[in-house]
C-alpha positions as CSV (number, residue, x, y, z in Angstrom):
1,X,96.2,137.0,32.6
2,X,99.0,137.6,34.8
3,X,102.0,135.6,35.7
4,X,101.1,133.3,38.3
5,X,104.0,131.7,40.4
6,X,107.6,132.0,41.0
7,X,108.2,128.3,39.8
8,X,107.2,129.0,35.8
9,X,110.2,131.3,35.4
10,X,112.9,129.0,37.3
11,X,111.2,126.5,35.0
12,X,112.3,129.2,32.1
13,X,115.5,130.3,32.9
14,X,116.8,126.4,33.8
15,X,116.2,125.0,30.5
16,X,119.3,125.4,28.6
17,X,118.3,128.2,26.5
18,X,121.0,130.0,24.3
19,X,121.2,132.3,21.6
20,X,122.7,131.6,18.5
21,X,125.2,134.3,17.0
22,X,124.7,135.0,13.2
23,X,127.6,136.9,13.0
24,X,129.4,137.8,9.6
25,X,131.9,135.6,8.6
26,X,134.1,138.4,7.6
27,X,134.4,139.6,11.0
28,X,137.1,138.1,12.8
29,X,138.0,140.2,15.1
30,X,134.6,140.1,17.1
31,X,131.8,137.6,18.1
32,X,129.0,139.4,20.6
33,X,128.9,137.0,23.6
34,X,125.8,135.0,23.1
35,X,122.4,135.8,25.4
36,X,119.5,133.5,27.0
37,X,117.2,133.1,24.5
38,X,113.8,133.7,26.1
39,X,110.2,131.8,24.6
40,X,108.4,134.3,22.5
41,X,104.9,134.4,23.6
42,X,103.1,132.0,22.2
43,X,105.3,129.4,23.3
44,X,107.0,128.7,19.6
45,X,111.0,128.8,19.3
46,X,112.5,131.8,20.3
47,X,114.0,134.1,18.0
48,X,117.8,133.8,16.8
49,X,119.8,137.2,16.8
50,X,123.2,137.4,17.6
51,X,123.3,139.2,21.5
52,X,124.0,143.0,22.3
53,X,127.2,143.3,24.5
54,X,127.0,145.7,27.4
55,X,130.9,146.5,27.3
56,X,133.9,145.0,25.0
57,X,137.1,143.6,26.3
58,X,139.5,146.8,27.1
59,X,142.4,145.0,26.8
60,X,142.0,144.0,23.4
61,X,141.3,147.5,21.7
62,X,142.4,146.2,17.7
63,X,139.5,143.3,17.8
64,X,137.0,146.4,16.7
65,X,133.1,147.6,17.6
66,X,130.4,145.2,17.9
67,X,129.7,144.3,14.1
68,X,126.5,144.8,12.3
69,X,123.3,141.9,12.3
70,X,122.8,140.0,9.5
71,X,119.9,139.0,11.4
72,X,116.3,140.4,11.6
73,X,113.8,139.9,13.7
74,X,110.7,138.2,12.5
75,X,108.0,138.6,15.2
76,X,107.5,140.7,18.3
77,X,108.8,139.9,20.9
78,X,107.4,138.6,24.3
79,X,108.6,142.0,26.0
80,X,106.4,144.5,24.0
81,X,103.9,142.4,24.7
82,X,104.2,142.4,28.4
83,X,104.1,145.9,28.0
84,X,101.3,146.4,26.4
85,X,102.9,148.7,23.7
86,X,100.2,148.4,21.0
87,X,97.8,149.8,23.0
88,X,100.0,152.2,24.8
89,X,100.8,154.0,22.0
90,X,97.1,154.5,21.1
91,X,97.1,157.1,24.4
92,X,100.7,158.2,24.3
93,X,104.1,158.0,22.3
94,X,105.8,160.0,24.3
95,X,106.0,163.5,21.9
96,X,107.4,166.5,23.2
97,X,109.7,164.8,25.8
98,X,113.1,164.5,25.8
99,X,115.2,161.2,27.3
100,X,119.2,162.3,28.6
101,X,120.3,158.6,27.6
102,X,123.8,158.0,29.5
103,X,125.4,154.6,28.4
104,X,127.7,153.8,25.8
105,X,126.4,156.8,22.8
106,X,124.4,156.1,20.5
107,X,124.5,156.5,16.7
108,X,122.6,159.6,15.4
109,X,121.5,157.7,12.2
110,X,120.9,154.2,13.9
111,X,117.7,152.5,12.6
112,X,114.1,154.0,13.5
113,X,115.9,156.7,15.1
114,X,116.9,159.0,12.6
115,X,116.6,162.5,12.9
116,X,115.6,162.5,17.1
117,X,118.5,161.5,18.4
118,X,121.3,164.0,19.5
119,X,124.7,162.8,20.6
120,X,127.0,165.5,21.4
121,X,131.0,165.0,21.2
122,X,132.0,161.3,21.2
123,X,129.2,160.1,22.7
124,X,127.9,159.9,18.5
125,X,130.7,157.3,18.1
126,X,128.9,154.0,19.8
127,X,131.4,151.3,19.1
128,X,129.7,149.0,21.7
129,X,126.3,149.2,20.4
130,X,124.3,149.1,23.5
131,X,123.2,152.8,23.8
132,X,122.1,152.7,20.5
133,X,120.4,149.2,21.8
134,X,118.9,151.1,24.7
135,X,118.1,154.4,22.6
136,X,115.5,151.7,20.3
137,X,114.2,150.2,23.4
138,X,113.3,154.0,24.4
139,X,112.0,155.8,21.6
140,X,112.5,153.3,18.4
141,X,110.2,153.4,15.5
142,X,110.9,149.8,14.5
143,X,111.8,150.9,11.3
144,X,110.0,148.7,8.8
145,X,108.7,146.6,11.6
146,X,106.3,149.0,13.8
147,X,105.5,146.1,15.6
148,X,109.5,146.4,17.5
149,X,109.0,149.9,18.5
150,X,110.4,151.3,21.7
151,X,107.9,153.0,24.5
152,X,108.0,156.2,23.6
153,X,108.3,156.1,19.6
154,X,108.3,160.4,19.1
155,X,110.2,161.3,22.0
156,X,113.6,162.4,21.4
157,X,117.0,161.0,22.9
158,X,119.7,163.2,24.2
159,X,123.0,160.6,23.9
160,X,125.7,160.8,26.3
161,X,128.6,159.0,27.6
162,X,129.2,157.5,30.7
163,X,131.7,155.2,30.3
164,X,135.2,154.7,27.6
165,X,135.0,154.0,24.3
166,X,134.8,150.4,24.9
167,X,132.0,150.2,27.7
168,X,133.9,150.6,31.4
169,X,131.9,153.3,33.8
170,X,133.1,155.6,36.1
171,X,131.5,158.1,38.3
172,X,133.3,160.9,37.1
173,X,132.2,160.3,33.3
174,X,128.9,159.5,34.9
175,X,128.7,162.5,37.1
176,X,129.8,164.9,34.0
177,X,127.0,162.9,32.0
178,X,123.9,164.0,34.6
179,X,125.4,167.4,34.8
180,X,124.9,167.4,30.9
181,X,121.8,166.5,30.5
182,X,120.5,168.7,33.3
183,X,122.0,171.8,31.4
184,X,120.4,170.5,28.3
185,X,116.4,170.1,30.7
186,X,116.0,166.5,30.2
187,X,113.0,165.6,30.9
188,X,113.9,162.0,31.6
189,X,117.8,160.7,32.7
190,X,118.2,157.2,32.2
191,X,121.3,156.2,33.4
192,X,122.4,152.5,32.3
193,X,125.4,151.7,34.2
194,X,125.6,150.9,38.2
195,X,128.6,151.7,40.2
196,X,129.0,149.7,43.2
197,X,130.4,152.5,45.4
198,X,129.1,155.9,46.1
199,X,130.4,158.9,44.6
200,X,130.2,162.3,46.1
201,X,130.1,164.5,43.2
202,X,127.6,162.0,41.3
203,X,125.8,161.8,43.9
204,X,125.4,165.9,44.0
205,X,125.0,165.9,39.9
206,X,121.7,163.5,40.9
207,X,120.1,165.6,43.4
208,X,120.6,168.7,41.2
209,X,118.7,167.3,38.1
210,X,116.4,166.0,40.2
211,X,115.9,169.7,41.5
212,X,115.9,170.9,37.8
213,X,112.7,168.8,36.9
214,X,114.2,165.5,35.4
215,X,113.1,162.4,37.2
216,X,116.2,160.0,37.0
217,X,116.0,156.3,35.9
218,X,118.7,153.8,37.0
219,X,119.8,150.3,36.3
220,X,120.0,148.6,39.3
221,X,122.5,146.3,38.8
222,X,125.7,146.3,36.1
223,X,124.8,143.9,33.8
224,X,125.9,140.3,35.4
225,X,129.6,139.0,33.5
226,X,128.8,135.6,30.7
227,X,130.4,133.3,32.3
228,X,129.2,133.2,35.4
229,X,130.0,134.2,38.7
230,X,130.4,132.9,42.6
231,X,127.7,133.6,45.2
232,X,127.6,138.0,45.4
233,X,126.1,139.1,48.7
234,X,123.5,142.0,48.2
235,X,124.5,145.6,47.5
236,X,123.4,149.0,46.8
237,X,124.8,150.1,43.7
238,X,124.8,154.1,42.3
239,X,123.0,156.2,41.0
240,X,120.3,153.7,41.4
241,X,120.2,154.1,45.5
242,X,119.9,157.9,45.5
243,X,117.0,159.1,47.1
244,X,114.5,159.8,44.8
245,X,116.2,157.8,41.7
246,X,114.0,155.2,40.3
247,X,116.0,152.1,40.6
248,X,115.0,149.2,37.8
249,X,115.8,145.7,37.9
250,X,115.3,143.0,35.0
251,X,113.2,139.9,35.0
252,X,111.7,137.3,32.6
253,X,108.4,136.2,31.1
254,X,107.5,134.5,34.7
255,X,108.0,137.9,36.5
256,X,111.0,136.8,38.6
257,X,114.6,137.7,38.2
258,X,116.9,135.8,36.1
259,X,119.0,133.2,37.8
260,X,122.1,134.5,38.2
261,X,121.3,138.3,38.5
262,X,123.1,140.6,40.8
263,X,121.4,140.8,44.2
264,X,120.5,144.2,45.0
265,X,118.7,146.3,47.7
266,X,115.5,149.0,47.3
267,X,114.5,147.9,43.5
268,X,111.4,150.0,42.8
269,X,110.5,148.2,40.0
270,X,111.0,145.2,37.7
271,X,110.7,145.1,33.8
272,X,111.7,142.9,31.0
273,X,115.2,142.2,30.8
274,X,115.9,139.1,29.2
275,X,115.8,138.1,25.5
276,X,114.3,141.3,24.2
277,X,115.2,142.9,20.6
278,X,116.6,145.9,19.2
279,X,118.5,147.8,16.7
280,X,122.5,148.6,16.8
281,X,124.3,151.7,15.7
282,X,125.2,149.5,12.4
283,X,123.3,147.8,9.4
284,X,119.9,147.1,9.7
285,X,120.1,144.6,11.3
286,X,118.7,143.0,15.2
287,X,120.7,142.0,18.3
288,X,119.0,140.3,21.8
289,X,120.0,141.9,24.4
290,X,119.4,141.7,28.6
291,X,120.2,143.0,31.9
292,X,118.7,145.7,34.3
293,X,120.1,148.0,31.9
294,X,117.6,146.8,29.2
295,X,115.0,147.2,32.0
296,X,116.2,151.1,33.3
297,X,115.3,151.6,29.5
298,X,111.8,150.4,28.8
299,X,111.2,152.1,32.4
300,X,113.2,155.3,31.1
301,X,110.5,155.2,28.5
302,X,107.8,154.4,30.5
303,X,108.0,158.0,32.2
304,X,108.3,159.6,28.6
305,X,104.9,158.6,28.1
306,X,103.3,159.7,31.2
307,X,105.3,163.3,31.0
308,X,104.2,163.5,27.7
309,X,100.8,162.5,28.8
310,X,101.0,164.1,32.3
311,X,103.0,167.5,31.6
312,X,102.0,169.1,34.6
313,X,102.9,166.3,36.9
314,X,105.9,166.8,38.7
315,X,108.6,164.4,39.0
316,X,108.0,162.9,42.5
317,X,104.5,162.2,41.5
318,X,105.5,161.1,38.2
319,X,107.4,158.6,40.3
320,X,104.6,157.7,42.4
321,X,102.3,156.9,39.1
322,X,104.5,154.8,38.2
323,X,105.3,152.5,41.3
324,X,101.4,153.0,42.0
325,X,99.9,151.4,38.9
326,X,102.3,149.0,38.6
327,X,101.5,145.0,39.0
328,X,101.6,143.9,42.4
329,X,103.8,141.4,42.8
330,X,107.4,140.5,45.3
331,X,108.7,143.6,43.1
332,X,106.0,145.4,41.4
333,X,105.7,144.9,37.6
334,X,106.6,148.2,35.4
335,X,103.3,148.6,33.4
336,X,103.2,151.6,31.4
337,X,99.5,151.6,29.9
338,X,98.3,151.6,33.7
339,X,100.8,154.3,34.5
340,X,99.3,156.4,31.1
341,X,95.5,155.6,31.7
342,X,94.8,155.0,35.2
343,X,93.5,157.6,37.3
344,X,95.1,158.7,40.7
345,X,92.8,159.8,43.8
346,X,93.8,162.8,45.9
347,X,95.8,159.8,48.1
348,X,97.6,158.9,45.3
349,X,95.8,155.2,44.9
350,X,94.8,154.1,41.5
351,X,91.0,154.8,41.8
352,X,89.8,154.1,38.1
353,X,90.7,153.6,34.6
354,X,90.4,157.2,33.0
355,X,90.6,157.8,28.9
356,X,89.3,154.8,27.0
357,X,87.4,153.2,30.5
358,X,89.0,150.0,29.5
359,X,90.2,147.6,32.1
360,X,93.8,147.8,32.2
361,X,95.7,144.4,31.8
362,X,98.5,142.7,30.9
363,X,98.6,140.0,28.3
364,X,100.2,136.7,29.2
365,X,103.1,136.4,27.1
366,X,104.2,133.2,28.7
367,X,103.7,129.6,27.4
368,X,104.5,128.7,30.3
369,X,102.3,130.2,32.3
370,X,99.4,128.7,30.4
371,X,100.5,125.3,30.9
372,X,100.7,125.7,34.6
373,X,97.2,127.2,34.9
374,X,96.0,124.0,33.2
375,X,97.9,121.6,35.0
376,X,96.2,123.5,38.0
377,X,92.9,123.0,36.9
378,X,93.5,119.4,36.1
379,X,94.7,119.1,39.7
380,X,91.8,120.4,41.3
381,X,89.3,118.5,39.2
382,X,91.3,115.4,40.0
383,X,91.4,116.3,43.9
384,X,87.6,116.7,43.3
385,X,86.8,113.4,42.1
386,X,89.3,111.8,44.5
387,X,87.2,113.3,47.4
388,X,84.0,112.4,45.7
389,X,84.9,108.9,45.6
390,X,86.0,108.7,49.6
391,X,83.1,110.4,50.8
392,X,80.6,108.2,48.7
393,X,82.4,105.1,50.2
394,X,82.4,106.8,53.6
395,X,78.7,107.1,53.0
396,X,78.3,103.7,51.4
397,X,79.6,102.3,54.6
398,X,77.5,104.4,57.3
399,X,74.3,103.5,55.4
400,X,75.0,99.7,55.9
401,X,76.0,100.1,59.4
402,X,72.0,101.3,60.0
403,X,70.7,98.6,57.9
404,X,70.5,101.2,55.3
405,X,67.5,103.4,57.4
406,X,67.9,107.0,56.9
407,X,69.8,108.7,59.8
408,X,68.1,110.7,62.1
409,X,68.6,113.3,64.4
410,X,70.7,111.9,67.5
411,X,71.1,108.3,66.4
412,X,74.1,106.8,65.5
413,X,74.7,103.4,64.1
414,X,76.1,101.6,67.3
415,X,72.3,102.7,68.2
């Protein structure tokens, strides 16, 4: 079942929910900033992981990286499940592709990604933690836990840097990144960050990997600040809004976008984005992390299937698949089983279910949701019986008014 109405997820996101930070007491330099912590899909408590920071504090360089989990996660979580991955990667896993991942770095030997990522330079040095984050999101194994794989669990991850050590973007280290990645035939280019002005040269570095054969993935928004911030009016933000780039934005189990989020123009699609797990470049252990960034990279990952389902497809149409089979909704829903299995017509419409003929779906991962389909259906039955009642008392009344006769044709009481 899909999610139904706008009003389940403001009933979500308003509810106080917080993460709590399990954080290693030895640590005292650093405490990642706590996240939402969204319902897991069968409406039990959420899960309690300490949250994945999207950038560290620049000014205070001796606090250190983002330290390792203690924590693990002990179920999937209600994103996968959106996604449909358990089936996905029964018609695709995204083998033979290769994702240009530009964010933070990511580290070569992080958990369930051993031996597939590359990460020249500095970029192998990922003191945040979010690219590796991302990079698990993308093409994760889920280690002992299959169950928290990424999209594409055998594609491989190119890792490169587009911001400073410590998380801040800029175009130029963006712009070098694309160029990087197109030298190196990407397949995919997810790019995490969003710039909020335009930038010549990045904006050329885009169109020429676009040219090369990469289809380019973009967050976008930046990841909102923690604490809050006054009314933002909507904005493009870069790479996303270059022609051809598809722009991704975050949203929560309801299918809406978290209160709060960045307001943005010409989002092709939505994913999930809130309270969803993954691995950092350190221990074993798992963080929550969320933002359109979280999004770009499930959507990043998305494409790595259908490329590695789709080879021959080129990159506009790989596009096109994607925002075609895609949930309707105000902003359509990424689904990337549809995108792998559903079969395109000449006009580019979804036309049938090809592969395993099955109809394609997505599970309802909301508790939510649930409730408000039954409080609907209690609704309607009461309205039901409410209008039963009036019209057998309206009845009850015209039948005494003719002496209780039956009616006929033409003749009214006063008759």
């Amino acid at each position: 079942m899909r999610p139904p109405a706008r009003g389940v997820a403001r009933l979500l996101s308003g509810t106080g929910l917080a993460a709590v930070l399990l954080l290693p007491a030895a640590v005292p330099a650093l405490a990642a900033p706590s996240l939402p912590r969204v319902p897991t899909a069968d409406g039990e408590k959420g899960q309690e992981l300490p949250g994945m920071p999207s950038a560290l504090d620049p000014g205070d360089a001796e606090s250190g990286c983002t330290p390792a989990s203690r924590a693990t996660a002990k179920k999937q979580d209600w994103s996968r499940q959106r996604l449909d991955l358990d089936r996905l990667h029964g018609m695709s896993t995204g083998a033979g592709v290769t994702v240009a991942l530009i964010d933070t770095g990511a580290a070569p030997d992080a958990t369930g990604l051993g031996g597939r990522i590359s990460a020249p330079g500095a970029a192998g040095d990922d003191c945040v933690g979010h690219g590796t984050f991302l990079a698990g999101l993308i093409a994760g194994t889920g280690g002992d836990n299959p169950r928290l794989a990424g999209v594409a669990p055998e594609a491989k991850i190119l890792a490169l840097r587009g911001t400073e050590p410590r998380g801040q973007a800029s175009a130029a280290l963006v712009a070098e990144a694309v160029r990087e990645a197109t030298a190196a035939r990407a397949d995919v280019i997810a790019v995490a960050v969003a710039l909020p002005l335009r930038d010549a040269e990045l904006t050329r570095a885009v169109a020429e990997a676009r040219k090369a054969g990469a289809v380019v993935v973009a967050a976008a928004t930046p990841d909102p600040p923690r604490n809050g911030t006054d009314e933002i009016p909507s904005r493009t933000y870069w790479p996303a809004g270059e022609p051809g780039v598809l722009s991704v934005a975050d949203m929560l189990p309801g299918g809406v976008r978290p209160d709060g989020a960045l307001p943005t123009r010409g989002i092709d699609l939505v994913a999930p984005g809130a309270g969803v797990v993954s691995v950092g470049p350190r221990g074993d252990g798992h963080y929550l992390g969320d933002g359109a960034s979280v999004a770009a990279a499930y959507a990043a990952g998305a494409v790595a299937a259908v490329r590695s389902a789709y080879p021959g497809e080129k990159p506009e149409d790989v596009v096109h698949r994607l925002t075609a089979t895609a949930y309707p909704a105000d902003i359509p829903q990424l689904d990337p089983y549809a995108a792998v299995t559903t079969v395109l017509g000449d006009s580019g419409a979804a036309v049938a279910v090809g592969r395993d003929a099955d109809p394609v779906t997505v599970r309802d991962t909301s508790a939510a949701d649930r409730a408000t389909g039954r409080a609907f259906l209690f609704v309607l039955l009461g309205s039901a019986a409410v209008l039963a009642v009036l019209w057998g008392g309206f009845a009850f009344s015209r039948a005494r008014l003719r002496g209780w006769r039956p009616a006929e044709a033409g003749v009214t009481a006063r008759d």
